[in-house]
C-alpha positions in Angstrom: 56.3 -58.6 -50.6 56.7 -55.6 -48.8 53.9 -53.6 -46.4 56.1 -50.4 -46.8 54.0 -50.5 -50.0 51.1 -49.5 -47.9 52.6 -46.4 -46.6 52.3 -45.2 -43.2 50.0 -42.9 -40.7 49.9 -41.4 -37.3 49.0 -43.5 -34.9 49.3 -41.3 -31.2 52.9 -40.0 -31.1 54.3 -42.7 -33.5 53.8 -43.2 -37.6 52.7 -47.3 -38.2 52.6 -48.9 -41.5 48.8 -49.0 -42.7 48.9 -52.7 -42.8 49.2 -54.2 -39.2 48.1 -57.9 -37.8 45.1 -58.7 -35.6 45.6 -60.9 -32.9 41.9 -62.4 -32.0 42.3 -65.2 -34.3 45.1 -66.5 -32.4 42.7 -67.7 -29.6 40.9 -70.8 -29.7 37.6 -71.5 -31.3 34.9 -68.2 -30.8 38.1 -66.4 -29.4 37.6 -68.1 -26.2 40.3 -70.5 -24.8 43.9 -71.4 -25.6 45.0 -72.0 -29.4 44.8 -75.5 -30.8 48.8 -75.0 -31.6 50.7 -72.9 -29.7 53.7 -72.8 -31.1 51.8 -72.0 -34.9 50.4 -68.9 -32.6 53.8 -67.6 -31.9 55.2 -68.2 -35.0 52.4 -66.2 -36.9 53.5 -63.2 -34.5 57.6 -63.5 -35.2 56.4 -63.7 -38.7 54.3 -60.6 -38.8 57.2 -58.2 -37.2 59.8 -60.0 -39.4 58.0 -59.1 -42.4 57.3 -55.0 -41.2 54.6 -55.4 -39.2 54.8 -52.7 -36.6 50.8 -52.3 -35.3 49.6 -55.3 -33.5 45.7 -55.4 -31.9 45.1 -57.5 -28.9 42.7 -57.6 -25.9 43.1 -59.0 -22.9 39.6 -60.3 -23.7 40.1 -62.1 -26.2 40.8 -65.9 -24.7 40.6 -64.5 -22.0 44.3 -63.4 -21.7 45.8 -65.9 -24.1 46.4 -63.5 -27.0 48.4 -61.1 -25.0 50.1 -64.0 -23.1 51.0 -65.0 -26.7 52.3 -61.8 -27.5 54.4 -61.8 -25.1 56.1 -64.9 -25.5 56.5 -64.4 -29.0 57.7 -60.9 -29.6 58.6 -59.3 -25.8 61.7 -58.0 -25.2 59.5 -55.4 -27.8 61.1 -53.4 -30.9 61.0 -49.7 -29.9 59.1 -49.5 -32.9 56.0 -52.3 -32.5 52.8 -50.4 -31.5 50.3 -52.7 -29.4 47.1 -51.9 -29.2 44.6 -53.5 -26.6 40.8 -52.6 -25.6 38.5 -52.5 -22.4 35.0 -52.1 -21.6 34.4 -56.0 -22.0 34.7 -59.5 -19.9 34.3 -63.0 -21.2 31.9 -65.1 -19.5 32.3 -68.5 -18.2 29.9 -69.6 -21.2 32.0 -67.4 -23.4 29.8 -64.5 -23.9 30.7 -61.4 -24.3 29.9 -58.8 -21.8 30.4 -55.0 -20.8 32.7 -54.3 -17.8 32.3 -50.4 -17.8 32.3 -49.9 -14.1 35.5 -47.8 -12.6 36.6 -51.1 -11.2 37.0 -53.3 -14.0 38.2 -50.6 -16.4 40.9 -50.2 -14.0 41.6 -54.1 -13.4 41.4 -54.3 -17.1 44.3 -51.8 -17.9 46.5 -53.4 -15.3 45.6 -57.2 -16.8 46.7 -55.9 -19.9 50.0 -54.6 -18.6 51.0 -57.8 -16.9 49.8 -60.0 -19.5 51.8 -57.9 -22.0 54.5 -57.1 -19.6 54.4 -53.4 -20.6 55.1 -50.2 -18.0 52.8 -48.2 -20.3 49.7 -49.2 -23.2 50.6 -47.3 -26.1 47.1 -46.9 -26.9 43.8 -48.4 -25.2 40.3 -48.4 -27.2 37.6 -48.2 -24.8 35.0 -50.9 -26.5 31.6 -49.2 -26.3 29.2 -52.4 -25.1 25.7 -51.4 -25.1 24.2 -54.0 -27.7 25.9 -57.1 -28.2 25.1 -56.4 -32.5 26.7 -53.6 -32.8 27.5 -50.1 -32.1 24.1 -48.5 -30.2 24.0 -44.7 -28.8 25.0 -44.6 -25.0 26.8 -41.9 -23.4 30.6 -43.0 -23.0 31.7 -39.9 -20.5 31.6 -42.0 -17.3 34.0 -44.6 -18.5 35.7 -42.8 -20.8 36.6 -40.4 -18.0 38.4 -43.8 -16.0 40.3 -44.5 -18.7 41.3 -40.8 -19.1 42.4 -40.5 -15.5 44.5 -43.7 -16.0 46.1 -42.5 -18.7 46.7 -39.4 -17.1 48.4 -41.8 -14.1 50.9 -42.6 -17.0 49.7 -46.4 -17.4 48.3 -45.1 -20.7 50.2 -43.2 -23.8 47.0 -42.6 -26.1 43.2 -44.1 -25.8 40.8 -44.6 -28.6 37.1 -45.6 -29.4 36.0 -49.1 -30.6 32.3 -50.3 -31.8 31.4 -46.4 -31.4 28.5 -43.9 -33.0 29.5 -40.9 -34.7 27.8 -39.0 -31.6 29.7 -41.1 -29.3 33.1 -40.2 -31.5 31.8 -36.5 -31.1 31.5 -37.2 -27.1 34.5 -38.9 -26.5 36.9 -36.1 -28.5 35.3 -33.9 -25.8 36.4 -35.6 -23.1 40.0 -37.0 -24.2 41.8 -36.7 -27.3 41.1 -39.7 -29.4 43.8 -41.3 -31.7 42.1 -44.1 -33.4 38.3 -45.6 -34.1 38.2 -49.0 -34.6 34.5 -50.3 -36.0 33.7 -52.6 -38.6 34.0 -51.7 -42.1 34.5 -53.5 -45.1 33.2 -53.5 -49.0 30.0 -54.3 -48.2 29.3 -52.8 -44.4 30.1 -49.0 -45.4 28.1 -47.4 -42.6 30.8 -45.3 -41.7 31.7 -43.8 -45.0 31.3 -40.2 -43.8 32.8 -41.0 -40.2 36.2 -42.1 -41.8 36.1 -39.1 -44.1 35.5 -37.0 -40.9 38.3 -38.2 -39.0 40.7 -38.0 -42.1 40.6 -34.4 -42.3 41.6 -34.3 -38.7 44.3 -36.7 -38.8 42.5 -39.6 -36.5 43.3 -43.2 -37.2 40.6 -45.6 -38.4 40.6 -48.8 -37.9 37.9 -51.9 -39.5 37.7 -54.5 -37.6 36.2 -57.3 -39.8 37.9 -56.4 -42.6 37.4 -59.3 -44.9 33.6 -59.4 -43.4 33.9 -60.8 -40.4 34.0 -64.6 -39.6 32.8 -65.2 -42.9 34.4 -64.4 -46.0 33.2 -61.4 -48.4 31.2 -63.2 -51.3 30.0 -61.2 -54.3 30.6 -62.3 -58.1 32.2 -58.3 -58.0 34.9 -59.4 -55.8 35.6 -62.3 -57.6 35.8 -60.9 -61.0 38.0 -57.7 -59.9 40.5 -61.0 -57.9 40.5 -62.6 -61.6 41.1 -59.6 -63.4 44.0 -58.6 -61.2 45.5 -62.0 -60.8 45.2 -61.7 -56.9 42.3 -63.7 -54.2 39.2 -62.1 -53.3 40.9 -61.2 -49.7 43.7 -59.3 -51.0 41.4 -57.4 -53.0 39.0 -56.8 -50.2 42.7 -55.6 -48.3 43.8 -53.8 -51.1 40.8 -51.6 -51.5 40.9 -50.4 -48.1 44.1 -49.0 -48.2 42.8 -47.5 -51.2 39.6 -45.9 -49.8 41.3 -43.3 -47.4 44.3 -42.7 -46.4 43.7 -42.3 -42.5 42.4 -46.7 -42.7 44.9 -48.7 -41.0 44.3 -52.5 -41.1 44.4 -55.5 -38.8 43.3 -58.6 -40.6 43.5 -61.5 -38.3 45.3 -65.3 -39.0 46.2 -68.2 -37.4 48.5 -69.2 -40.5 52.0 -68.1 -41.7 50.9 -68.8 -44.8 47.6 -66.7 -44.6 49.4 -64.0 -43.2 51.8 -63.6 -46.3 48.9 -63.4 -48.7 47.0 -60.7 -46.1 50.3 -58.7 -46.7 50.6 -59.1 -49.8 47.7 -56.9 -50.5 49.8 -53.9 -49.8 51.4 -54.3 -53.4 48.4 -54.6 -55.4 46.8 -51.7 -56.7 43.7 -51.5 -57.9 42.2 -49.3 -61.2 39.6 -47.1 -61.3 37.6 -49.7 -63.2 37.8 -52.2 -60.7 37.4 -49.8 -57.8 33.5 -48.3 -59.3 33.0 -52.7 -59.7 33.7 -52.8 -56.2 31.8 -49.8 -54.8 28.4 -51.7 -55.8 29.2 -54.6 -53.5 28.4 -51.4 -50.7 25.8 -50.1 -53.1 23.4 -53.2 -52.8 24.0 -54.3 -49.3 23.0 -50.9 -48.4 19.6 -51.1 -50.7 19.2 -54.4 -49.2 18.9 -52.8 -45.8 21.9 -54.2 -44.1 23.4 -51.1 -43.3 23.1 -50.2 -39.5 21.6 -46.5 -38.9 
């Protein structure tokens, strides 16, 4: 297998392989505690860089602080090459909810968790998570906290900064404000809300980045998926994979795993291409979620 397969994009001021690993699943249950097995954790992290991997997403959130923690142990001293990506604009509750932290304060305390945790001098790039529903992206102006994280990155703790769970209009606001590298929303076969957002941010050279690219915590079904997997002699997943890299060039994934063996087939995807027959069989899986109404606005 090889992810060079995938090609590459601009991610900031460096070029990363389109097919990257996402860290959240390395957490325990509901991303909230340690992992059941440590050492599996780390091992799923030297096995992502060994195989190419060289775009890793994280949050300090997500545990809290064991994913990063893990990171570290695994993979620090870094490659000059490996590209970690982290978010703010959330805090973990003591029930394990998920809730904003936009205020100057913990934006700040979030970016310096990060560091330590990480053991970085600098983020490469920081998404600030926009929090103002707990189901989704929901309008909300973004200029007071995106404005923190700007001035934090202009304090040199921060390379590049990007937008996660954000609007087009909050896109549109935050490119005002900073230059933005890299949206990360979720997007996926049959969530395709942000069809003409990605097609948008192609043509100006901005990363973007599904989260939820196999559908979340449960897996894509559709009899669609399952024929164009049995057709092509791959699994539903690496199809679900494979079309993304297919759909534009400016996606850049981060499937998530807590198994070396998981993590092969995820990256396996980036050598399986997928016709034109197969790709118009997939487009209705988007087709009738949206007619079913399960598009957002």
């Amino acid at each position: 297998m090889s992810i060079e397969q995938s090609g590459t994009f601009p991610l900031g001021d460096c070029r990363v392989k389109r097919l990257g690993f996402g860290a959240m699943q390395l957490a325990g249950p509901g991303v909230f505690g340690p992992p059941k097995d440590t050492q599996a954790a780390l091992a799923v992290l030297r096995e992502a860089v060994a195989a190419g991997v060289d775009h890793i997403d994280t949050s300090d959130f997500y545990g809290p602080h064991v994913t990063n923690r893990l990171i570290r142990e695994a993979l620090a001293p870094y490659s000059d090459d490996l590209v970690i990506v982290t978010k703010i604009g959330a805090r973990r509750g003591a029930d394990a909810s998920w809730n904003p932290a936009f205020s100057a304060a913990e934006l700040t305390a979030a970016v310096h968790d990060n560091l330590r945790n990480l053991g970085l001098d600098v983020l490469p790039v920081v998404n600030l998570r926009c929090m103002f529903s707990a189901h989704g992206p929901a309008e909300g102006s973004i200029e007071a906290p995106l404005t923190v994280l700007a001035g934090l990155q202009r304090q040199g703790l921060v390379r590049h900064v990007g937008l996660s769970n954000a609007t087009p209009a909050q896109v549109a606001e935050g490119r005002r404000i900073c230059p933005i590298v890299c949206v990360q929303n979720q997007y996926n076969l049959a969530h395709r809300g942000d069809d003409a957002l990605i097609d948008d941010l192609a043509r100006d050279g901005i990363a973007y980045v599904p989260f939820f690219p196999l559908g979340g915590f449960s897996p894509l079904q559709s009899d669609a998926l399952s024929a164009v997997a049995g057709r092509l002699g791959a699994t539903p997943m690496q199809v679900a994979l494979a079309w993304l890299l297919q759909r534009s060039p400016n996606i850049l994934l981060i499937p998530g795993t807590s198994s070396v063996a998981h993590l092969r087939e995820n990256l396996a995807a980036a050598d399986l291409a997928v016709d034109a027959d197969s790709i118009r069989m997939l487009d209705t899986i988007g087709a009738t979620q949206a007619a079913a109404g399960g598009e957002r606005p």
